[in-house]
NULUMVO-699349 format. One line per field, with one value per atom (N, C-alpha, C, CB): x, y, z; residue in three letters. Coordinates in steps of 0.001 Angstrom, whole numbers, plus 500000, padded with zeros to 6 digits. Glycine has a CB too. Layout:
N
xx <- c(X;...)
yy <- c(Y;...)
zz <- c(Z;...)
res <- c(ALA;...)
***
This chain:
220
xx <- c(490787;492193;492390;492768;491407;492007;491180;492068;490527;490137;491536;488643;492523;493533;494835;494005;494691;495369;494989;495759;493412;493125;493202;491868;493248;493075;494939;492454;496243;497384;497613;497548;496725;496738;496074;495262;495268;494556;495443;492689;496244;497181;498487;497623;499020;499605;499426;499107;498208;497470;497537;496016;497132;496647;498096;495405;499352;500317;501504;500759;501072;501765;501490;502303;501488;501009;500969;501709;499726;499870;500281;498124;501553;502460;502876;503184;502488;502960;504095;502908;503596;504591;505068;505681;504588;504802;503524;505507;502534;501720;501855;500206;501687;501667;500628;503254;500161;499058;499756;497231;499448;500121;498872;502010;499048;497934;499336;496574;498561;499318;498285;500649;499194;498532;499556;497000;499854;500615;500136;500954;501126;500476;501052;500700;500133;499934;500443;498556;501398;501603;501953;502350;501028;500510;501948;498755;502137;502591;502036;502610;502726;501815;501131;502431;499944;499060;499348;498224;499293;499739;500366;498593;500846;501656;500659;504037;500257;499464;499727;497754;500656;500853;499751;501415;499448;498137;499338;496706;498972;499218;498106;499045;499265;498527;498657;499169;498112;498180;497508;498077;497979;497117;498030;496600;497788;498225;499551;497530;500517;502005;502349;502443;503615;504202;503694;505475;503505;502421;503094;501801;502560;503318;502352;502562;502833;502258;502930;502840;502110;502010;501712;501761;502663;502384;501398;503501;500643;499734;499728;498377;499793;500357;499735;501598;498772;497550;498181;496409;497642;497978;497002;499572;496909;495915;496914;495071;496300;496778;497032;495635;497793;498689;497779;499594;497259;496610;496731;495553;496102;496705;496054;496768;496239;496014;495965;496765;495443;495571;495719;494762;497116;497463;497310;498745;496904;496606;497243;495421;497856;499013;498513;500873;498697;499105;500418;497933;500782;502488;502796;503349;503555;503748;505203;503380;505647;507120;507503;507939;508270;509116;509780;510560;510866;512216;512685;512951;513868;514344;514340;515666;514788;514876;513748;516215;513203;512180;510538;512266;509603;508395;507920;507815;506180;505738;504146;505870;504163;503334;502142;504264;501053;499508;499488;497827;499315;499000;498097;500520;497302;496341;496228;494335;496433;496354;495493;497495;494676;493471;493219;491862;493020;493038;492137;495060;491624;491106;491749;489581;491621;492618;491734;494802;491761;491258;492090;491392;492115;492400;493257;491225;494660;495248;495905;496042;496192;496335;497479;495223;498858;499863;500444;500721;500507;500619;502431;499278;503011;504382;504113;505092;505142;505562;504366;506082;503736;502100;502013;500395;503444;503499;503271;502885;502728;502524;501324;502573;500554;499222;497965;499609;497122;495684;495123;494610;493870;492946;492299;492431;491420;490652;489463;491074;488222;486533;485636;485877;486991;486274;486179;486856;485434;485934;486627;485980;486898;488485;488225;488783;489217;489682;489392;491179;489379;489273;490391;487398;491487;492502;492652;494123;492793;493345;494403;492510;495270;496434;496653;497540;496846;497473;498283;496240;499255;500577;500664;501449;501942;502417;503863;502120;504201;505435;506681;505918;507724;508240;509316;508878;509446;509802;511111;508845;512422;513912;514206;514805;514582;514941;516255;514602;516648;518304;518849;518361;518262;519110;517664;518921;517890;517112;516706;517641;517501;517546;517962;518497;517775;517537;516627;517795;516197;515510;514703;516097;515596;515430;515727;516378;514722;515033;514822;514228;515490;515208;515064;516700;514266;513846;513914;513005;513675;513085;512517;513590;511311;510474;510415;509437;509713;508998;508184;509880;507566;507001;505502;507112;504519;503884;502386;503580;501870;501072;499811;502055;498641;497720;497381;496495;496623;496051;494932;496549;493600;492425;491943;491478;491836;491186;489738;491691;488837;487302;487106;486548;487032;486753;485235;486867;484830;484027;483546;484584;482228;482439;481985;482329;482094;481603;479861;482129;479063;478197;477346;477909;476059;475379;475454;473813;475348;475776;476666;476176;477568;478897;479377;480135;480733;481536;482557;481750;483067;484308;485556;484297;486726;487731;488036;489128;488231;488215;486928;489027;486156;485174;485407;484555;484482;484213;485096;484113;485761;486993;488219;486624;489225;490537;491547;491460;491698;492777;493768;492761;495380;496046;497477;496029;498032;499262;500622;499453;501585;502812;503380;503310;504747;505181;505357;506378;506113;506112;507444;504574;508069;509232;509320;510367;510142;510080;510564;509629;510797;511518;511332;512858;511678;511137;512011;509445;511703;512477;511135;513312;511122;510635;510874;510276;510496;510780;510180;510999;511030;510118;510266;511178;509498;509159;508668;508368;508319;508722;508609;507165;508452;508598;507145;509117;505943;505058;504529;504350;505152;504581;505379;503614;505461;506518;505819;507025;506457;506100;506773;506143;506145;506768;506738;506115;507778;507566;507883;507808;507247;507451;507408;506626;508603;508284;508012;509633;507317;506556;506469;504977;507225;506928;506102;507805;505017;503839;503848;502376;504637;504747;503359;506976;502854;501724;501968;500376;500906;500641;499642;500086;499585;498739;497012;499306;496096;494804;493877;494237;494933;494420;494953;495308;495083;495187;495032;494096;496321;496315;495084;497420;494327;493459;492054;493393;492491;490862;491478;490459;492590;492641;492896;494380;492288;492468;493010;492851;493650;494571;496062;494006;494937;496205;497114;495617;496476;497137;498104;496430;499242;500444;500343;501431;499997;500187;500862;497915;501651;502756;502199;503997;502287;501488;502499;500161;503301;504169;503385;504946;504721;504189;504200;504775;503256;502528;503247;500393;503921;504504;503894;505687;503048;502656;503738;501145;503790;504584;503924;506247;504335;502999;504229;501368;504016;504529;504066;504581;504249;503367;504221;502716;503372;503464;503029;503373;503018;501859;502156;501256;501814;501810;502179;500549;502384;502658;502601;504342;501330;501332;501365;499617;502227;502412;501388;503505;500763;500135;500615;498998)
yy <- c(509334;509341;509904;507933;509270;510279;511673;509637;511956;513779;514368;514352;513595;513903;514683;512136;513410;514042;514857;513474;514893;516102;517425;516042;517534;518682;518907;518377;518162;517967;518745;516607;518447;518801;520186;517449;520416;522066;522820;522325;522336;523512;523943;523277;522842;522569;523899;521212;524011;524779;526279;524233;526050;527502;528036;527766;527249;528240;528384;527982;528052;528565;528976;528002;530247;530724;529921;531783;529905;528932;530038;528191;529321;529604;529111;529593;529238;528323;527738;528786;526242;525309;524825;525875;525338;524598;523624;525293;523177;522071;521090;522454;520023;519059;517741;518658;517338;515936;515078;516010;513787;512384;511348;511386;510208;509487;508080;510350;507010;505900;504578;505694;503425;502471;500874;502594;499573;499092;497668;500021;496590;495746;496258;494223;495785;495636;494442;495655;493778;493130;493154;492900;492029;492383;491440;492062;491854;491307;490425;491935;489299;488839;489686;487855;489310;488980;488437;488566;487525;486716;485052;486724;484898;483326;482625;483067;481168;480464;479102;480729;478245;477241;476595;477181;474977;474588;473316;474722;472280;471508;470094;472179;468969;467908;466407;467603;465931;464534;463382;464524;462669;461347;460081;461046;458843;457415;457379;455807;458766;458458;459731;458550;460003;461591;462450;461992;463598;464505;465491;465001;466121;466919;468402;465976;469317;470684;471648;471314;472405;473946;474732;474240;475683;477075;477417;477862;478164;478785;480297;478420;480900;482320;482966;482533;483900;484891;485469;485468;485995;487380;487416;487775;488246;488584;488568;490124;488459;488048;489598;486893;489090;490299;491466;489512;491490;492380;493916;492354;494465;496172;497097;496836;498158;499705;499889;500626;501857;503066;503244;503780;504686;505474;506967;505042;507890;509219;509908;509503;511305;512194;513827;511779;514759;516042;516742;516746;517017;517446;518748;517510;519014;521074;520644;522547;521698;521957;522717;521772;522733;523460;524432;522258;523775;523753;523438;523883;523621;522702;521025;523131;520852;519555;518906;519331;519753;519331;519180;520464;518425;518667;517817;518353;517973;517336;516586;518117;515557;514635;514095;513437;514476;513737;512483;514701;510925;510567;508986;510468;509244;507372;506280;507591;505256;503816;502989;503164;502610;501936;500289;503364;499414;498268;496964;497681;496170;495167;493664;495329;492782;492001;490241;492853;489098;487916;487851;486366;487398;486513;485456;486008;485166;483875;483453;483878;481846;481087;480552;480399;480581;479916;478476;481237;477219;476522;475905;475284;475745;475281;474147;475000;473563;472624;472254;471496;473438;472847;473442;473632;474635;475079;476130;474602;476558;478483;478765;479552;477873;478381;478614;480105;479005;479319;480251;478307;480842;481861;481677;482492;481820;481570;482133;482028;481154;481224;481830;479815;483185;483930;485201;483712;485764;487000;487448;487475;488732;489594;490983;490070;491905;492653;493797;492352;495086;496549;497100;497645;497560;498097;499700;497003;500768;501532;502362;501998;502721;503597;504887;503232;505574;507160;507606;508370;508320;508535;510169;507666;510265;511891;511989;512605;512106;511801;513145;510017;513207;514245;513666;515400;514829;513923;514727;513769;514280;514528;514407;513661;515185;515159;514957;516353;514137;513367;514428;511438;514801;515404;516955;513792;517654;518541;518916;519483;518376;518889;517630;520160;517631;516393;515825;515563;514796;514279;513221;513961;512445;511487;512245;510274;512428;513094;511855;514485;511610;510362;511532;508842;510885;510932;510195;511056;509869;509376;509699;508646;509633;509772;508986;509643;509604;509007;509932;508458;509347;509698;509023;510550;509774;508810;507810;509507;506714;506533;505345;506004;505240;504897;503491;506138;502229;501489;501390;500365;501134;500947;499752;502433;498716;497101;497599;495748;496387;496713;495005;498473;494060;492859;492666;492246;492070;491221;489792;491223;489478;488533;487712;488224;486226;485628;485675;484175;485434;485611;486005;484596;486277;487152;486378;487434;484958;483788;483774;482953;484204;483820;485242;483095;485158;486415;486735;486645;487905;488030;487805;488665;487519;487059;488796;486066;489586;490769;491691;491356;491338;492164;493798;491694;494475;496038;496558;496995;497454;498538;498678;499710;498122;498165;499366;496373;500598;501065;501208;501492;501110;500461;501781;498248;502066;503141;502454;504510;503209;503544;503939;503082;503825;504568;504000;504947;505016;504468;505559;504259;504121;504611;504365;503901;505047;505023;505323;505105;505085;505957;505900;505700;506616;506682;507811;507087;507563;508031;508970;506111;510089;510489;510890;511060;510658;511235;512087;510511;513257;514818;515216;516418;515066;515257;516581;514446;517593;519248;519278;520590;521241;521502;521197;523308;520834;520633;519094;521336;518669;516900;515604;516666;514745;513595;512099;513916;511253;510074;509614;509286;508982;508659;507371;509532;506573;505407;505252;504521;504562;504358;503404;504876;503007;501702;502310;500499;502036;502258;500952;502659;501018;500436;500931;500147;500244;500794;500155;500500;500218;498899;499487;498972;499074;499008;497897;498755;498144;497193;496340;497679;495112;494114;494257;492651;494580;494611;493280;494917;492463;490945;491559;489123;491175;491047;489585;491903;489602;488315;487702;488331;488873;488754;487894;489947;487807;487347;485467;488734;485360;483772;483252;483208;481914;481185;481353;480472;481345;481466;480864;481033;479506;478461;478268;477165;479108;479113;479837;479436;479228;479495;480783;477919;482109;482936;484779;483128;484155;485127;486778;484036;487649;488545;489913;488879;489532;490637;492188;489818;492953;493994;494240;494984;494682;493984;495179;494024;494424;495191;495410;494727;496418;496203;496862;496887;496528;497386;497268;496871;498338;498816;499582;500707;498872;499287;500214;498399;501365;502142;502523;503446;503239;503998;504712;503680;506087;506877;508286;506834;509279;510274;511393;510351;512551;513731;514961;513590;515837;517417;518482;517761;519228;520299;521771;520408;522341;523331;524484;523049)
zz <- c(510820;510442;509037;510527;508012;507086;507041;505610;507917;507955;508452;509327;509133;509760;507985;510849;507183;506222;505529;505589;505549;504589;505034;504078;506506;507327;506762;509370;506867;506408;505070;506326;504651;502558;503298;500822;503438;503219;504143;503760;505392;505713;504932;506976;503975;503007;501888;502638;501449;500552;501029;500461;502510;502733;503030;504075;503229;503594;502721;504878;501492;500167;499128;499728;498919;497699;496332;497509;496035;494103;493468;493023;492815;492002;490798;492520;489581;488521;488393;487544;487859;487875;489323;487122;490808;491491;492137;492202;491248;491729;490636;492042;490820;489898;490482;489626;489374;489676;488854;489171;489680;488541;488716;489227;488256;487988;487537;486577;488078;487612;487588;488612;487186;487681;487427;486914;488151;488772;489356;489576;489554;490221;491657;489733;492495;494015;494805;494269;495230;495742;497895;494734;498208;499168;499923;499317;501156;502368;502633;503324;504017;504924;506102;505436;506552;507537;508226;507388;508795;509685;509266;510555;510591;510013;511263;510253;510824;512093;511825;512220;512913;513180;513104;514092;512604;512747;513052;511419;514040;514739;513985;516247;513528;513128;514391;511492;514890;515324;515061;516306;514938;514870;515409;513200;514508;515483;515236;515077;514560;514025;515003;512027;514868;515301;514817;515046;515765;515688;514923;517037;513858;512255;512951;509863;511760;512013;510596;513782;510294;509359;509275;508651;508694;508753;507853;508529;508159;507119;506925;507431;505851;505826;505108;505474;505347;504762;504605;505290;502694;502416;501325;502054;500256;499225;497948;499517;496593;495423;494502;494764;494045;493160;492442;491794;492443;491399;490799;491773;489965;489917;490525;488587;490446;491741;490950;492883;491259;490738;491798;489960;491502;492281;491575;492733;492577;492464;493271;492577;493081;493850;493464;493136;494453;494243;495056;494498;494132;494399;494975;493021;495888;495774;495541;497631;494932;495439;495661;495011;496402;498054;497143;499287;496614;495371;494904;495160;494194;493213;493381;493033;494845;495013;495995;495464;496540;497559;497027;498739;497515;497457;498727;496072;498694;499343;498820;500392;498565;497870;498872;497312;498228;498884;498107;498556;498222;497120;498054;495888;497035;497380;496186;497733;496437;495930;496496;496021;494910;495531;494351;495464;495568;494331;495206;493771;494607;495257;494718;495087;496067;495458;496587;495927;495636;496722;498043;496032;498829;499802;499272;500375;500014;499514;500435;498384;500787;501507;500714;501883;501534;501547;503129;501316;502107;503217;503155;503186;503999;504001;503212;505409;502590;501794;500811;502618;500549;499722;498165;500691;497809;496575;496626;495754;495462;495727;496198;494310;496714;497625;496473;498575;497225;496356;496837;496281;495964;496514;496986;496087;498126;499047;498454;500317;498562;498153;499076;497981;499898;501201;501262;502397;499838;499604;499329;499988;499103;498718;499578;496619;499348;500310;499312;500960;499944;498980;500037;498849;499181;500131;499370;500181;500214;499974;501004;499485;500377;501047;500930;500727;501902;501644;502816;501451;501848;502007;501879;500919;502772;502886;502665;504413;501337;502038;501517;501529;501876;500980;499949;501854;498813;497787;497843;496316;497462;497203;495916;497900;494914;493504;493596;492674;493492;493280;492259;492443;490949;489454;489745;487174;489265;488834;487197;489434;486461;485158;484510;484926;483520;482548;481966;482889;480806;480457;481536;479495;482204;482722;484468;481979;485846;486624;487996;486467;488954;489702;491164;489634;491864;493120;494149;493099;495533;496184;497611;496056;497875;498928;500301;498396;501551;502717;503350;503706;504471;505066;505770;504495;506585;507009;506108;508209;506615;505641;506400;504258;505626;506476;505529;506784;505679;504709;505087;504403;504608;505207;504073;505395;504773;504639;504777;506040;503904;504029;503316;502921;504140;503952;503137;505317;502285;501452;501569;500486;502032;501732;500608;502518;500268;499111;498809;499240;499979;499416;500654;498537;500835;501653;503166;501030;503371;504170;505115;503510;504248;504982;505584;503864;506602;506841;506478;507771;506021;506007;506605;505929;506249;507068;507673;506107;507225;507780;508031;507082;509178;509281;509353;510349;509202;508746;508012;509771;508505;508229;508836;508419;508618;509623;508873;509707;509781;509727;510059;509697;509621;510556;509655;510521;510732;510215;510181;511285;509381;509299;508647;509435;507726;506842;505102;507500;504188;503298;502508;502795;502078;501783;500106;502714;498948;498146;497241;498185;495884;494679;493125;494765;492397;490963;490173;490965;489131;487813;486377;487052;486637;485445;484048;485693;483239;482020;481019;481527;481240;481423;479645;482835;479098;477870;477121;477786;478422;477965;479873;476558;479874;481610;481878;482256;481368;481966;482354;481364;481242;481239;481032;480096;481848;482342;482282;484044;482184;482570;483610;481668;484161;485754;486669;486636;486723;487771;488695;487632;489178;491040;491639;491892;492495;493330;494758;493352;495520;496896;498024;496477;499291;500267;501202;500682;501391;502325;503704;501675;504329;505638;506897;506731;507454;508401;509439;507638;510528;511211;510118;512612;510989;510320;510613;510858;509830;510241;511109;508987;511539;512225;513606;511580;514823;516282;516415;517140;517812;518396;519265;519178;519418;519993;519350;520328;518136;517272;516933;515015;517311;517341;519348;516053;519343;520370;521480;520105;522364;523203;523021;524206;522811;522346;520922;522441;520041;518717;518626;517738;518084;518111;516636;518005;517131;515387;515683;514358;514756;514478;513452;513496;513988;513329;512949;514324;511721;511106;510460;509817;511056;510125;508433;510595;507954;506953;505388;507444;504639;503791;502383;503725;502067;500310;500069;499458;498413;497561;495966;497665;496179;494849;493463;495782;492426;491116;490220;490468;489943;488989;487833;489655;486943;485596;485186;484821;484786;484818;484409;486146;484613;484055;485255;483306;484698;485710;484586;486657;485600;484517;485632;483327;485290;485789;485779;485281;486570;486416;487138;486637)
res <- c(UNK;UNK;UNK;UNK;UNK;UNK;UNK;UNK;UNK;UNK;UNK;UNK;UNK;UNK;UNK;UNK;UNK;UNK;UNK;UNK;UNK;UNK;UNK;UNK;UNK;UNK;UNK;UNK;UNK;UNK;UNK;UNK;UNK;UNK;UNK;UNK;UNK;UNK;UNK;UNK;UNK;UNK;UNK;UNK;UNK;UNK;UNK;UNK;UNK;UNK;UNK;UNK;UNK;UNK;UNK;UNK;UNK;UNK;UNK;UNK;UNK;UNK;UNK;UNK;UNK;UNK;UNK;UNK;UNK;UNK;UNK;UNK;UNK;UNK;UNK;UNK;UNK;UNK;UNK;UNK;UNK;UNK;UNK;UNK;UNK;UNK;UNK;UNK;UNK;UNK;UNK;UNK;UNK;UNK;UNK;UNK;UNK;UNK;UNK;UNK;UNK;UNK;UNK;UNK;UNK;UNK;UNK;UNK;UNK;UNK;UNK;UNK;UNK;UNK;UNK;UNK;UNK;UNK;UNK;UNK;UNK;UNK;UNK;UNK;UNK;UNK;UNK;UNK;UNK;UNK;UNK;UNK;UNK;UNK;UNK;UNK;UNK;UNK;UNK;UNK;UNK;UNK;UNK;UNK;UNK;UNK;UNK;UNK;UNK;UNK;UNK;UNK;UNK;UNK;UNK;UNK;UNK;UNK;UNK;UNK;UNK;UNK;UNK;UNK;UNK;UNK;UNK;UNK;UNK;UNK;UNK;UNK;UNK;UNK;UNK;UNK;UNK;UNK;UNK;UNK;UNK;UNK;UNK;UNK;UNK;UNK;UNK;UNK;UNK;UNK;UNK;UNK;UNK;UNK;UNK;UNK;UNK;UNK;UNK;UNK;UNK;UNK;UNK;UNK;UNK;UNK;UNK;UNK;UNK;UNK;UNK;UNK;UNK;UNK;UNK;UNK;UNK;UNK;UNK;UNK;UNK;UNK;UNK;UNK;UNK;UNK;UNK;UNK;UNK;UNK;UNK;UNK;UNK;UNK;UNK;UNK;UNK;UNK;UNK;UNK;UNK;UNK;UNK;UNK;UNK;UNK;UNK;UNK;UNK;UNK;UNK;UNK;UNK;UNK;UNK;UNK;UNK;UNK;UNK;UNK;UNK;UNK;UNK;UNK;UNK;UNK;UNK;UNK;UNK;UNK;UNK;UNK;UNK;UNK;UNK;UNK;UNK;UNK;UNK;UNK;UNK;UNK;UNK;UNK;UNK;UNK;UNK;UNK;UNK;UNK;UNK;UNK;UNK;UNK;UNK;UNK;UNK;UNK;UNK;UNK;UNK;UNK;UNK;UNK;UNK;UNK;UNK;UNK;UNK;UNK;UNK;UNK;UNK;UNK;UNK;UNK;UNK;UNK;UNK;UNK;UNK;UNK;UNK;UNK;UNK;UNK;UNK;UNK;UNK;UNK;UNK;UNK;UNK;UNK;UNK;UNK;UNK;UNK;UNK;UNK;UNK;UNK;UNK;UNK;UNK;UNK;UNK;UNK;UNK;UNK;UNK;UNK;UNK;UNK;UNK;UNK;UNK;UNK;UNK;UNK;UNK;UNK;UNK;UNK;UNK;UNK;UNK;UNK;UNK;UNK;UNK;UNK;UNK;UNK;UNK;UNK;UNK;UNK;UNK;UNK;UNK;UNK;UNK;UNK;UNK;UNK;UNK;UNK;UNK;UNK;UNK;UNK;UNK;UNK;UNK;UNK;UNK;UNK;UNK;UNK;UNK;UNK;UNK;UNK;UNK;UNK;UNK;UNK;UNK;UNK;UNK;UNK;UNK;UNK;UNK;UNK;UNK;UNK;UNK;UNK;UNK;UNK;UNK;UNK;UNK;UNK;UNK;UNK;UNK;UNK;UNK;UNK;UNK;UNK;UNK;UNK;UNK;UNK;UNK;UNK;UNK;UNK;UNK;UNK;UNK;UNK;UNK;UNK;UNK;UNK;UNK;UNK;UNK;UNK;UNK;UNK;UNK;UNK;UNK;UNK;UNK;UNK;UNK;UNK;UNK;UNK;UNK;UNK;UNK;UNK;UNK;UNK;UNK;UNK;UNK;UNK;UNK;UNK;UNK;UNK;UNK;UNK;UNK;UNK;UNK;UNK;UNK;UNK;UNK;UNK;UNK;UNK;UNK;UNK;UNK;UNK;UNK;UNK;UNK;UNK;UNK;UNK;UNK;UNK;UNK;UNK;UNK;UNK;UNK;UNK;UNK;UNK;UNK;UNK;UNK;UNK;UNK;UNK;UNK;UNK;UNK;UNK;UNK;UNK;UNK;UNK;UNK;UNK;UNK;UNK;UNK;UNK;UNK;UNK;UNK;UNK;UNK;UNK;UNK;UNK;UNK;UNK;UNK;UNK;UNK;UNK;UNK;UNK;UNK;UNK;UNK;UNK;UNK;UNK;UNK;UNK;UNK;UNK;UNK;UNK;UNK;UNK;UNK;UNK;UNK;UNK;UNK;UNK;UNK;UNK;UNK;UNK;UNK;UNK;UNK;UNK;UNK;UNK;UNK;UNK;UNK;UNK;UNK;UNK;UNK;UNK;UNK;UNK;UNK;UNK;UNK;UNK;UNK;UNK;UNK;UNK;UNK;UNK;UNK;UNK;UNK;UNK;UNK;UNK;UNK;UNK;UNK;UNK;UNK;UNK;UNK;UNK;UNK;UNK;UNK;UNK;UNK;UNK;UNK;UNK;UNK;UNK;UNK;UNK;UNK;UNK;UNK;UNK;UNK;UNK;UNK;UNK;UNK;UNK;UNK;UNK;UNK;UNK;UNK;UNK;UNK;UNK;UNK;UNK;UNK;UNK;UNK;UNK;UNK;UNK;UNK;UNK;UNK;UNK;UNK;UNK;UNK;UNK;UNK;UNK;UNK;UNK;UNK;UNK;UNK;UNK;UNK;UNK;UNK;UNK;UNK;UNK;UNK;UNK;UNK;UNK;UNK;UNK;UNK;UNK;UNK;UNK;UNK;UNK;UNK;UNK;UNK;UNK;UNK;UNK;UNK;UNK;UNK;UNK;UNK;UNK;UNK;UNK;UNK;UNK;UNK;UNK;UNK;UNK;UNK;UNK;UNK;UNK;UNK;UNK;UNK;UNK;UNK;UNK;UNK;UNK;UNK;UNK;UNK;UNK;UNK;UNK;UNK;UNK;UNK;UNK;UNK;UNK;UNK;UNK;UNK;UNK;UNK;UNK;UNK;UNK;UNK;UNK;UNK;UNK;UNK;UNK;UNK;UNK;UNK;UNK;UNK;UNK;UNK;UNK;UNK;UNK;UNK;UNK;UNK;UNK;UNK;UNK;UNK;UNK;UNK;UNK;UNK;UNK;UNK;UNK;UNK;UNK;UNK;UNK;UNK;UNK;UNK;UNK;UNK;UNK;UNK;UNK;UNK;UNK;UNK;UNK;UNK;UNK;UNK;UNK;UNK;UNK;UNK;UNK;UNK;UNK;UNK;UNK;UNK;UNK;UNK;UNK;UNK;UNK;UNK;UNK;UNK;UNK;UNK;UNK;UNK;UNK;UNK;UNK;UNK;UNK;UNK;UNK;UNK;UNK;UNK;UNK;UNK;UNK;UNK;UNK;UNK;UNK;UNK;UNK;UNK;UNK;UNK;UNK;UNK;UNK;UNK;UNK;UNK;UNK;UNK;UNK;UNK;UNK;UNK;UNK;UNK;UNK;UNK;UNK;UNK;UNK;UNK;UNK;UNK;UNK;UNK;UNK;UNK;UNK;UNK;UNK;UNK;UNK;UNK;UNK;UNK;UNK;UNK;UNK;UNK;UNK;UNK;UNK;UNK;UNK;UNK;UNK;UNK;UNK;UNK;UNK;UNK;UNK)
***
């Protein structure tokens, strides 16, 4: 899947002449905040009325780097390669239990890449706003704590969809900008209903990061 985007980027390349000032690279970096995973009823009984909770996987905040190469179309158009890469624990949220904790089960290496095309709202100005979509991939690579144990996400899960987005640069001559970005990365969830019970009641949303950056942009 991703030979799929790179094969994407090099037809990209081969069918527009390089032209100055229409490529650009950016570089950022951002916290990562992850979606849920799944939601899973856990069912309590004993000698009183039988109680029950939700328990709701997701992974802990942490920061990315994100990396991009830009073409542009024209004035207002481009089309953006870009990947975000960050590692982040495992965290366990339980209903009525507070803001949850990190789980002592490994952590996750996530990375994302995205295609998306970019829309220049202003063309000219100091300050130039945009916003993007298009399609996008995440690839999970579970960890575990120690050689013993397994990961809650075994191997490599790649899982697609899109990613929607927008940002504001601040272009400080025609070659070089500072640039931020907020990014929705929505996917399927790298879990299946298939890897719990029959009988377990678990709810498996599509899975939303959104990733904050800051960063740079140079024009070549």
């Amino acid at each position: 899947m991703m030979k799929n985007l790179a094969v994407l980027l090099l037809a990209l390349v081969s069918s527009l002449p390089l032209t100055a000032q229409n490529w650009s690279v950016g570089a950022g970096t951002g916290p990562f905040v992850f979606g849920d995973f799944l939601e899973r009823e856990v069912r309590i009984s004993g000698g009183g009325p039988s109680g029950g909770a939700t328990n709701t996987l997701s992974a802990g905040t942490r920061a990315g780097a994100a990396f991009d190469i830009e073409r542009r179309i024209n004035d207002r158009w481009a089309v953006r390669l870009e990947g975000t890469f960050t590692n982040a624990p495992l965290r366990l949220d339980i209903s009525g239990g507070g803001d949850g904790s990190e789980l002592d089960a490994g952590d996750l290496d996530v990375a994302t890449f995205m295609l998306p095309i970019v829309f220049r709202i202003n063309r000219n100005g100091a300050f130039r706003f945009h916003v993007m979509g298009g399609p996008a991939m995440a690839v999970y690579r579970g960890n575990a704590p120690n050689a013993a144990s397994q990961p809650v996400i075994e191997g490599t899960q790649q899982e697609w969809g899109v990613a929607f987005g927008g940002g504001v640069g601040w272009w400080l001559s025609d070659r070089f900008a500072i640039e931020g970005n907020l990014t929705d990365i929505t996917t399927t969830s790298p879990f299946e209903r298939d890897d719990f019970p029959a009988g377990d009641r678990v709810d498996i949303p599509r899975t939303h990061n959104v990733h904050t950056t800051i960063g740079v942009r140079w024009v070549f």
